[in-house]
C-alpha positions, -999 to 999 in steps of 0.1 A, spaced: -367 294 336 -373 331 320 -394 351 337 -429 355 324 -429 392 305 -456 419 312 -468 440 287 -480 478 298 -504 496 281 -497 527 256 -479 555 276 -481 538 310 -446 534 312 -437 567 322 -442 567 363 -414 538 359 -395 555 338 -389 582 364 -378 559 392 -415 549 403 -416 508 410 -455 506 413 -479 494 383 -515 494 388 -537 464 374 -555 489 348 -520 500 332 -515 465 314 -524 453 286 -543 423 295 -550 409 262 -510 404 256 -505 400 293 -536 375 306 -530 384 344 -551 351 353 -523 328 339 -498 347 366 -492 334 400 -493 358 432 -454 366 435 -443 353 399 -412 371 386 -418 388 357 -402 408 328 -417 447 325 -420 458 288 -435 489 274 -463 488 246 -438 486 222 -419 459 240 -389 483 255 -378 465 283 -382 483 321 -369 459 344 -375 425 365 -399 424 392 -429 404 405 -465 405 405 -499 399 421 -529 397 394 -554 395 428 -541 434 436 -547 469 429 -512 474 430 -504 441 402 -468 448 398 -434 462 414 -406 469 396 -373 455 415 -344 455 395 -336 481 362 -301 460 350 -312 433 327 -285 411 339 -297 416 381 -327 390 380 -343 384 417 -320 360 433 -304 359 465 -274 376 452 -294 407 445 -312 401 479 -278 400 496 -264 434 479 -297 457 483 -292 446 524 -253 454 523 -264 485 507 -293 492 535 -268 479 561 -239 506 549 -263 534 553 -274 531 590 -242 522 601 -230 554 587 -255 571 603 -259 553 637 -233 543 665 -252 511 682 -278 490 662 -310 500 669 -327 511 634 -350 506 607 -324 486 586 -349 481 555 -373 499 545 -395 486 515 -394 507 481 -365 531 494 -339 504 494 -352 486 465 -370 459 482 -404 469 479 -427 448 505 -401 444 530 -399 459 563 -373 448 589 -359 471 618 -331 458 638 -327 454 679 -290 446 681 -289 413 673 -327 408 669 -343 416 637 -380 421 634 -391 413 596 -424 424 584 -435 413 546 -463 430 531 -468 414 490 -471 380 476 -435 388 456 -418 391 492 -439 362 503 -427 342 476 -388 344 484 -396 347 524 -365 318 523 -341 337 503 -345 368 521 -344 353 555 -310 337 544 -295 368 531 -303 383 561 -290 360 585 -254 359 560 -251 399 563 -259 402 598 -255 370 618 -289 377 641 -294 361 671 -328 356 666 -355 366 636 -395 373 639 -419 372 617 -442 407 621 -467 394 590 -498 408 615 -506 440 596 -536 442 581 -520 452 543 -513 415 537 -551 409 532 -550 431 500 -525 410 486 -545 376 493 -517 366 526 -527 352 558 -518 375 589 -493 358 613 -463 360 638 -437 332 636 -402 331 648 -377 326 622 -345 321 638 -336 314 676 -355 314 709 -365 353 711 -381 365 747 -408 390 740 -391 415 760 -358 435 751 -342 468 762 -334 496 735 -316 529 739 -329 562 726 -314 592 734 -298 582 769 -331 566 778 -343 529 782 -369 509 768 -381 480 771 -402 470 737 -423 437 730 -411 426 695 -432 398 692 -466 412 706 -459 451 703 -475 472 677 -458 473 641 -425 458 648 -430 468 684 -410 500 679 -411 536 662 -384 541 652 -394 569 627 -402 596 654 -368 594 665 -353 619 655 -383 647 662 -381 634 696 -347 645 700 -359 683 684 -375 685 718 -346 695 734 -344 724 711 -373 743 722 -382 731 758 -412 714 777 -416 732 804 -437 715 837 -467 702 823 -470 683 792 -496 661 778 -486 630 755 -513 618 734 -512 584 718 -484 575 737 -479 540 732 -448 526 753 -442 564 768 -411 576 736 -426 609 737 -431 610 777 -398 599 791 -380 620 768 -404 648 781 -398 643 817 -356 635 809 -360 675 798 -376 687 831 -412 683 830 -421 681 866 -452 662 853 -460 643 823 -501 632 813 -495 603 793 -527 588 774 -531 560 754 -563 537 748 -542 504 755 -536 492 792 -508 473 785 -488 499 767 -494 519 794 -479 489 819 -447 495 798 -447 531 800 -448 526 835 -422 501 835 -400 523 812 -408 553 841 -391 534 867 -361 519 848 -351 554 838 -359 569 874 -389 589 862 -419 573 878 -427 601 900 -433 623 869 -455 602 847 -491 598 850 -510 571 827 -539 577 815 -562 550 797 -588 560 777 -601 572 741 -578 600 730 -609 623 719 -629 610 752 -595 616 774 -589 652 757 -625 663 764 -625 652 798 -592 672 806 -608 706 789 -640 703 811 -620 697 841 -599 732 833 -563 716 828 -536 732 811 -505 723 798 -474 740 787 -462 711 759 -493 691 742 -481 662 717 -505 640 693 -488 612 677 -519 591 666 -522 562 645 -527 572 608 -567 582 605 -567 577 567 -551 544 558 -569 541 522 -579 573 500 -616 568 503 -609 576 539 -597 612 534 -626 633 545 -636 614 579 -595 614 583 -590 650 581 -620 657 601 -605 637 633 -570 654 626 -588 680 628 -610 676 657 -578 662 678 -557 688 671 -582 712 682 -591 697 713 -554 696 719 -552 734 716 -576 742 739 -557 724 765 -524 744 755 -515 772 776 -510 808 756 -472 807 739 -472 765 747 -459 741 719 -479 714 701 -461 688 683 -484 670 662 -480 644 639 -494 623 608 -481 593 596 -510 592 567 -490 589 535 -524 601 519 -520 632 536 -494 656 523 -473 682 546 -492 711 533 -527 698 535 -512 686 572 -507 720 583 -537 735 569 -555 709 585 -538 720 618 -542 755 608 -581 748 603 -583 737 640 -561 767 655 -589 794 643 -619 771 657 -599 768 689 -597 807 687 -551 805 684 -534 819 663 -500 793 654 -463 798 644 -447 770 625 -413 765 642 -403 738 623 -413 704 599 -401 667 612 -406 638 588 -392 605 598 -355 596 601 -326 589 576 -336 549 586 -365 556 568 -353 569 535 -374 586 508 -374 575 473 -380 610 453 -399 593 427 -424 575 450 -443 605 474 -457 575 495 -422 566 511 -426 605 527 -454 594 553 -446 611 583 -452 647 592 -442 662 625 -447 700 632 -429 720 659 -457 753 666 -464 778 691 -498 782 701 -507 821 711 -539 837 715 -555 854 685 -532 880 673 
C-alpha cells in the first residue's frame, strides 16, 4: 500500500528543504491533508503546495510536531532495509571513533532516525523511542538491531516523560535476553557500575564524556565540589586527577549508593564525600558554613524542557551558578553545564556571566564543551546541539 501523501502549506517547505526533518501541525494544509483521517505513526508522502515531492516519513496528527521527514530518495520508503543501513551507518561512525563499545550508537534526527535513542553497553543495548512513527515499527527496528549487532540482551527505556506529547504510554520492558540491572562500563581508566534498567535516561551520560576528559587539561586541585552528580562521572574522574577530597551532591540516595560503590571499585572511597540534598538547599548550606573549593562543577538536569519555561529556567541557571561561585576560591575553575536545547551557547554564557558580577567575579572563558562525536549534530536542526559545557576561571573583580 502507498503511503498516504501530505500536503504543506504555501512556502512551508523551505526548513525541509534545507535538511530540517520537523513539520509543525500549522504548516499543512489541512483542507487537502484532513490530519483526523491519519493514524499516530502512518507513513506518509511529504509534498509542497504545489505537489513537489520532499520525502517519506511518518506522522502524528495528536502532536505539535505532526510530521518527520525520514527519507529524501523516493525509491528508500521506511522498511527494514532502510532501518538496517541508517544503523550500519550509526554503527560505522562510533566504531571509528571508539576502541571498546560503550557509546551513544543512535541518536535520533542526527542519524536519520528521528525518535530513536539507543546507546550501547557492549553487548547490551538500551533503546529509548520517543514518537508514534518509532512506536509503530518498534518490531522492525528491534530486528535490525539485533541483525547489525547481535546484543546480548535489549531494554526498553520508553520512561521519559516526551512520549506523553505524542499520545504513548511510559514503560520499561526487556526486549531481548535476561539483562541484570547492574553492569560495569569503562570511562577513561575508571569503572562504573550503571543500572540500565532503573537508571536515569538510559542509565548513562554518555554525552559529558568527552568534557570530562578536558579535566585533565587544566587541573582540580584538592577540593572540588560536584553538583548534580548522579552516579559520581564527574567525581571519580576528579579524585583519579588528585583531588584529595571530592563533595559530591546529588538529591537521589541511591545515586549516591552508586557513587559510593563506584568510589570503592576504583580505590577512591577515602576521597569522596556524598552529599544528599537539594542542590540550591546543599550550595547555600556550604556558603553559610564558609567552605571553599578550588574546582566547582554543575551538571544539572535541563531547567527549561519546553519554551514557555525559559524565564524561571534562566533564572535557576542563574541562581546555581551563582551560588556555585561564591563557593569558588579566587583563580578556581567552574565547569558548568546546560543540556537545555532551548538555551543557546551564547545566551548560556551570558547567563553565567550574569551570575559572576552578582557573585562580585570577574570570569575567563577557557574553553566551550558540547556533547561528544556519539552525539552528532545535524547543522540544519539547532535542537540536536543541546549541550553546553564551559571551562572558566573565577577571579575576583578585576
Amino acid at each position: 500500500m502507498n503511503p498516504q501523501p501530505i500536503l504543506l502549506r504555501k512556502d512551508q517547505e523551505r526548513r525541509l528543504l534545507a535538511g530540517h526533518c520537523w513539520i509543525y501541525s500549522n504548516e499543512i494544509d489541512t483542507k487537502a491533508t484532513p490530519l483526523k483521517q491519519l493514524e499516530p505513526g502512518q507513513a506518509i508522502e511529504i509534498l509542497s503546495n504545489r505537489e513537489r515531492w520532499l520525502g517519506h516519513g511518518y506522522v502524528n496528527p495528536h502532536s505539535l510536531i505532526c510530521a518527520r521527514l525520514v527519507s529524501r530518495s523516493p525509491e528508500r520508503h521506511l522498511t527494514p532495509a532502510l532501518w538496517i543501513q541508517r544503523i550500519r551507518d550509526a554503527l560505522a561512525l562510533r566504531e571509528r571513533l571508539y576502541e571498546r563499545p560503550y557509546y551513544r550508537l543512535i541518536f535520533g534526527e542526527s542519524d536519520g532516525l528521528p525518535g530513536l535513542i539507543v546507546d550501547r553497553y557492549g553487548d547490551l543495548l538500551s533503546v529509548q523511542i520517543t514518537t508514534a512513527g518509532m512506536e509503530r515499527v518498534r518490531g522492525e527496528l528491534l530486528a535490525a538491531l539485533e541483525q547489525v549487532l547481535r546484543p546480548r540482551a535489549i531494554v526498553l527505556r520508553n520512561d521519559t516523560a516526551v512520549r506523553a506529547l505524542e499520545g504513548l504510554d511510559q514503560q520499561v520492558e526487556v526486549a531481548l535476553g535476561e539483562p541484570d540491572d547492574t553492569l560495569v562500563l569503562e570511562e577513561g581508566g575508571l569503572a562504573f557500575e550503571v543500572a540500565p534498567l532503573s537508571g536515569q535516561k538510559t542509565g548513562w551520560f554518555f554525552d559529558q564524556a568527552e568534557n570530562r576528559q578536558r579535566l585533565a587539561r587544566y587541573g582540580v586541585g584538592e577540593r572540588v565540589l560536584d553538583v548534580c552528580s548522579y552516579v559520581g562521572a564527574w567525581s571519580l574522574r576528579a579524585a583519579h586527577l588528585g583531588a584529595h577530597r571530592v563533595t559530591t551532591v546529588d538529591a537521589s540516595a541511591s545515586a549516591l549508593e552508586r557513587v559510593a560503590a563506584n568510589a570503592a571499585r576504583n580505590g577512591l572511597s577515602d576521597r569522596i564525600e556524598p552529599l544528599q540534598g537539594d542542590a540550591f538547599e546543599v550550595l547555600r548550606e556550604l556558603r553559610d558554613q564558609g567552605a571553599r573549593f578550588d574546582t566547582v562543577i554543575l551538571d544539572p538536569p535541563a531547567f527549561i524542557k519546553r519554551r514557555k519555561d525559559e524565564k524561571d529556567g534562566t533564572q535557576a541557571y542563574q541562581r546555581l551558578n551563582r551560588l556555585g561561585l561564591e563557593l569558588l576560591e579566587p583563580g578556581g575553575l567552574l565547569v558548568t553545564a546546560s543540556c537545555s536545547f532551548h538555551m543557546g551557547r551564547d545566551g548560556f554564557q551570558r547567563t553565567v556571566q550574569q551570575a559572576a558580577r552578582k557573585s562580585a567575579r570577574s570570569l575567563q572563558l577557557l574553553e566551550v564543551g558540547q556533547q561528544g562525536p556519539d552525539h552528532p549534530v545535524h547543522p540544519a536542526i539547532p535542537e540536536t546541539a543541546y549541550l553546553k559545557t564551559l571551562f572558566m576561571r573565577a577571579l575576583p573583580h578585576f
